[in-house]
N, C-alpha and C positions, 0 to 999 in steps of 0.2 A: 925154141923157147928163148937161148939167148938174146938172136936175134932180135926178136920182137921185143925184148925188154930193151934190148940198146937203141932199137927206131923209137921208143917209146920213150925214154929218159933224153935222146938228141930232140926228139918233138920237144918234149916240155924245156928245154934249154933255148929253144929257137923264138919262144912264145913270148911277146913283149907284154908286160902287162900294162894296162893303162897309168897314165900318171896322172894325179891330179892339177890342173894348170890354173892358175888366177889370174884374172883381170877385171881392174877396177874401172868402174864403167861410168861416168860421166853428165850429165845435161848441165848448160852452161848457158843462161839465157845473153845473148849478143848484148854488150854494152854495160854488162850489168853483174848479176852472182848466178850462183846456183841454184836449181831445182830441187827442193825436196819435202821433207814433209810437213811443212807449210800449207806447201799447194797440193798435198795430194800424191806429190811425186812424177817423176816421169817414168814410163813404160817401155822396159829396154827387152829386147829379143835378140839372143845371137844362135846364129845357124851353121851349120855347115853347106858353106856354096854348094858343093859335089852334090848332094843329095837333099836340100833344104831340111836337114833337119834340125830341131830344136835342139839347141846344146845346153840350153841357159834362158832364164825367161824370170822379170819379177819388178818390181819397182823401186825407184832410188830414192836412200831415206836419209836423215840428217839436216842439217840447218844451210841456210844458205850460205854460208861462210861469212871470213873475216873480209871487210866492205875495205881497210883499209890496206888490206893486204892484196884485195882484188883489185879496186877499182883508183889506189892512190900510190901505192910504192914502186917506184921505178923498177922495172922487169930486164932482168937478165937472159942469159942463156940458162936452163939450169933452173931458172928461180920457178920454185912451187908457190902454186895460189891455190892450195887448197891444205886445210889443216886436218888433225884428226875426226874432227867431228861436221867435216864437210859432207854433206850428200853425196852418195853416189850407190854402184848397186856392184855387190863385189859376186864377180860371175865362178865357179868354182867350175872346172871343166874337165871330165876323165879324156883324154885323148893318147892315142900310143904313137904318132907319127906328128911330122910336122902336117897343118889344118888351117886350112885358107876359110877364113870366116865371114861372114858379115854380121856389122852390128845395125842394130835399126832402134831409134829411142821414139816415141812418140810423149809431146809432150805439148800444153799439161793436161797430165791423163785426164783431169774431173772436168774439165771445159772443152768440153766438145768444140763448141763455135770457135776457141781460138787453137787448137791444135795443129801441130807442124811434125812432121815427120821429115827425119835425119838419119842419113845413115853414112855408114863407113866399112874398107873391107880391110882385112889383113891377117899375114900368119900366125899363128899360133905353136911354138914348138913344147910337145912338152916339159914339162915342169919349171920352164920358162915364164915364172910372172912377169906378168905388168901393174906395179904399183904405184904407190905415190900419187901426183896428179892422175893415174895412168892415160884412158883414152876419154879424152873429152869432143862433145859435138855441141855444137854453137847453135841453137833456138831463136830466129828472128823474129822480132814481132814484137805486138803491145797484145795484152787480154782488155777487153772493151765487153762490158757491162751497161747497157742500156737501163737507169733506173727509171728515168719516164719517157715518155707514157707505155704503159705494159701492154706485153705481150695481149693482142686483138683487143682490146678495152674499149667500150662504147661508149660514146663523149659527146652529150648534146652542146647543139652549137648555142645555144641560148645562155647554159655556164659556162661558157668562155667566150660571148660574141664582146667586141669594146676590149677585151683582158689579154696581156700578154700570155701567150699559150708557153708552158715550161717544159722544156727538157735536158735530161739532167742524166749523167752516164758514168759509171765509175774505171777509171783508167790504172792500168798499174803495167809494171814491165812483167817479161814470161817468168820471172822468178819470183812474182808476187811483189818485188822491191818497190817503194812508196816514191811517187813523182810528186813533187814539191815546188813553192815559186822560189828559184834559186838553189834548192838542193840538189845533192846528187846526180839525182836524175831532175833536170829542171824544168819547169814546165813550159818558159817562157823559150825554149829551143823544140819547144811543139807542137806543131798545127792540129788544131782538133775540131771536126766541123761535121757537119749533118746536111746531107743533101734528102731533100724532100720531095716524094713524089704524089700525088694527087691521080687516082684512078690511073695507075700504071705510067703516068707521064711524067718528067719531071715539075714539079711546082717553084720551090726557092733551095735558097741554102740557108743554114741557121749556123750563124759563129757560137762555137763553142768558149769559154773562159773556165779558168780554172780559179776555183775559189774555197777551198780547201783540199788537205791531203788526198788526193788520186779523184777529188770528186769535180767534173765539168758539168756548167750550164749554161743555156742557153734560152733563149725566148723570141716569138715573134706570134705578130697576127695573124690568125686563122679565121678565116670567116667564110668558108664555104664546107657545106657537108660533101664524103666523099669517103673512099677507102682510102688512106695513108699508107707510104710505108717510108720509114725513117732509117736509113743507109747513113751512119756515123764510123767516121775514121778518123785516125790517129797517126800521124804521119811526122820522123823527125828526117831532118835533111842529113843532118852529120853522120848519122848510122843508117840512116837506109830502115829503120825498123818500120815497118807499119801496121796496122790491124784495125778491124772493121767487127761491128755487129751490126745486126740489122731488126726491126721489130714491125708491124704492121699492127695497125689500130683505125677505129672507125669515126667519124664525127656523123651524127646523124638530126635533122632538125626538130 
């Protein structure tokens, strides 16, 4: 009986309990701030390699941060860009060993057509956070909103034969932040254009301009009925950012 009580008291002494672990989880759109609930947020999953299992899973909330703390004040080693009330998705992790993870963010969650998925791997030792800026992952791209002409829309060519035909597209970076002539993010460092095809072929291109906050248009003549489909992109040189929507629409006589 003793015995058993002492394999039974050295058991429960050898038993690690799990620790709770944190880490502060990130989206950081290229060029620009942060993801959060503005746009919806972005959708972060962390797993454990070993076994894929869900350790942590939810979306990241808070504002896009301080613009001039991100995107104007000289950066050091050390130096944080993000505040308290910056977005991010603070992951809470029971683990009893050190745990080689991956993080995966998809973002932005609520816009399907522009979504990028990022991911990242690393240790995790218990009760070892990662706070502060903790692990940030960088989201390239523009989100690109086609306002005309809509999604399959039938367009006699009679109301627009002689008329410039409009199309008009709403542009913003992956953190929702507003592109401007001269601001920030400026517009005149961005090519933005519409390639046009005519019953599956290429037809023209249509230049884009930008003529208010995040909004571009364009125009050109149309005079033959057909099935359209309007392929517009957004494209900067300096960052590499790109992004594309696309919409199909009809003219018929």
């Amino acid at each position: 009986m003793r015995t058993f009580l002492f394999a039974t008291i050295l058991l429960c002494s050898l038993t690690v309990s799990a620790i709770e672990t944190k880490i502060m989880i990130r989206a950081k759109a290229r060029d620009a701030k942060f993801i959060g609930s503005s746009l919806g947020g972005a959708y972060v999953v962390v797993r454990n390699k070993a076994n894929q299992q869900i350790l942590a899973e939810g979306k990241t909330t808070g504002s896009t941060g301080n613009t001039d703390l991100i995107m104007k004040n000289p950066k050091t080693r050390a130096t944080s860009i993000a505040d308290e009330k910056t977005a991010g998705f603070m992951a809470k992790i029971e683990i009893d060993e050190p745990t080689f993870v991956s993080i995966e963010v998809v973002s932005p969650y609520n816009l399907k057509q522009a979504q990028a998925k990022v991911s990242t791997e690393l240790w995790l030792i218990p009760g070892k956070h990662i706070l502060g800026d903790g692990i940030v992952l960088e989201i390239p791209g523009f989100i690109i909103d086609i306002l005309k002409p809509r999604t399959h829309q039938y367009i006699s060519l009679k109301e627009i034969k002689d008329k410039p035909f409009q199309f008009q597209a709403n542009v913003v970076m992956m953190c929702g932040c507003v592109i401007d002539k001269g601001g920030v993010w400026n517009s005149e460092d961005m090519e933005v254009k519409g390639i046009l095809k005519k019953d599956g072929k290429p037809f023209k291109e249509v230049k884009m301009s930008w003529v208010s906050t995040n909004l571009f248009e364009g125009s050109d003549l149309i005079d033959q009925p057909g099935n359209y489909e309007l392929i517009l992109y957004a494209y900067d040189k300096q960052t590499g950012n790109t992004g594309v929507d696309k919409v199909n629409y009809v003219i018929f006589e």
